[in-house]
Steps between C-alpha positions, in 0.01 A plus 500: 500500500857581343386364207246755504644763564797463271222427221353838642810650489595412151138600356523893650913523359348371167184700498722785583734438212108531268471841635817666483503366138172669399582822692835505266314378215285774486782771556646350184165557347461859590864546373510389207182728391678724618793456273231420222334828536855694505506593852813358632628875606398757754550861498703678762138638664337199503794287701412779731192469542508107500764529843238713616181258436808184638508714802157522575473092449792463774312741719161278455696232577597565814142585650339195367540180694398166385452182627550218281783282435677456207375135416165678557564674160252398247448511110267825562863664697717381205312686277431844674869490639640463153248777412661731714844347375455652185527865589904444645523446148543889465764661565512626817257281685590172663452180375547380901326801603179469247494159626485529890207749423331200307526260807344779721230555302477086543529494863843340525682556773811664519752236524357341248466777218870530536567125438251494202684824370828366541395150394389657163907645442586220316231456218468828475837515412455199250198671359751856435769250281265361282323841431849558361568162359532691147828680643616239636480276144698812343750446790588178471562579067703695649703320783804812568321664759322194665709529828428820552101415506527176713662733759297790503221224540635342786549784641165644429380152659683560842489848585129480456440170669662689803337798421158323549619281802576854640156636483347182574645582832398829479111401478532252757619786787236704349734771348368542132373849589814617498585387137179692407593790632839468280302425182251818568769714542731359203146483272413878587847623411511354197126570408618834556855481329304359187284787460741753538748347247154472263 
């Protein structure tokens, strides 16, 4: 029996590992059209708009309630999750945020949207470097300034490793209303601001 199990055990961490890689895969996808097509900028109205749209996902969020686990997650959840993934590639809207919404829409439970979100930190920060792997070949030509990008990376790396261990914890006592609320109000004032400037 603990053969089994640890067999079991090893097939859900691995068939995990499948799915988080094509959620990311197809967030790299959807990028890079993006960057293809010349979109790779918002306007000041639309990052508005899109913490408006992020704040109605958090607010869905919190209503729906699912039920399965997350070695329950399937090729089928990959695939709509990483859908979903692709919008907090606008400014404005959450890449953890667009995600959780995914899972509900799969009937994951709670818990387990956050771990898939936060699971998915690390290749979608892997993914983000080698969308800019052409920068970073003109960096190393030029080597004076390489310190000063291997900080700001690690840094980058930390504060939003914590940043995402923080709202993990926020999902899991059921407090990602409030964090809507904050985007709504943020997104309306600069909707707002935008125009007005305009």
């Amino acid at each position: 029996n603990s053969h089994r199990n640890a067999a079991d055990n090893y097939k859900n961490q691995f068939m995990l590992a499948i799915y988080l890689c094509i959620t990311t895969i197809i967030l790299v996808i959807f990028t890079i059209i993006m960057k293809l097509i010349g979109f790779d900028k918002s306007p000041l109205w639309l990052v508005g708009l899109c913490l408006v749209i992020n704040a109605i996902m958090l607010f869905c969020f919190g209503k729906f309630t699912g039920n399965k686990s997350i070695y329950e997650i399937n090729l089928k959840d990959s695939i709509v999750i990483g859908l979903f993934q692709c919008a907090g590639s606008l400014a404005g809207i959450s890449r953890s945020g667009s995600c959780l919404c995914g899972c509900k829409v799969r009937n994951i439970e709670k818990e387990a949207s956050a771990k898939y979100a936060f699971l998915l930190f690390v290749p979608a920060m892997v993914g983000a470097t080698v969308l800019e792997f052409k920068d970073l070949t003109n960096l190393f030509i030029d080597t004076s300034n390489l310190y000063l990008y291997i900080i700001s990376f690690i840094v980058t790396f930390v504060t939003t490793y914590f940043a995402f261990a923080f709202l993990k914890k926020i999902i899991n006592k059921g407090k990602i209303t409030y964090f809507g609320i904050y985007c709504a109000i943020i997104g309306i004032v600069t909707f707002i601001y935008a125009l007005i400037v305009k």
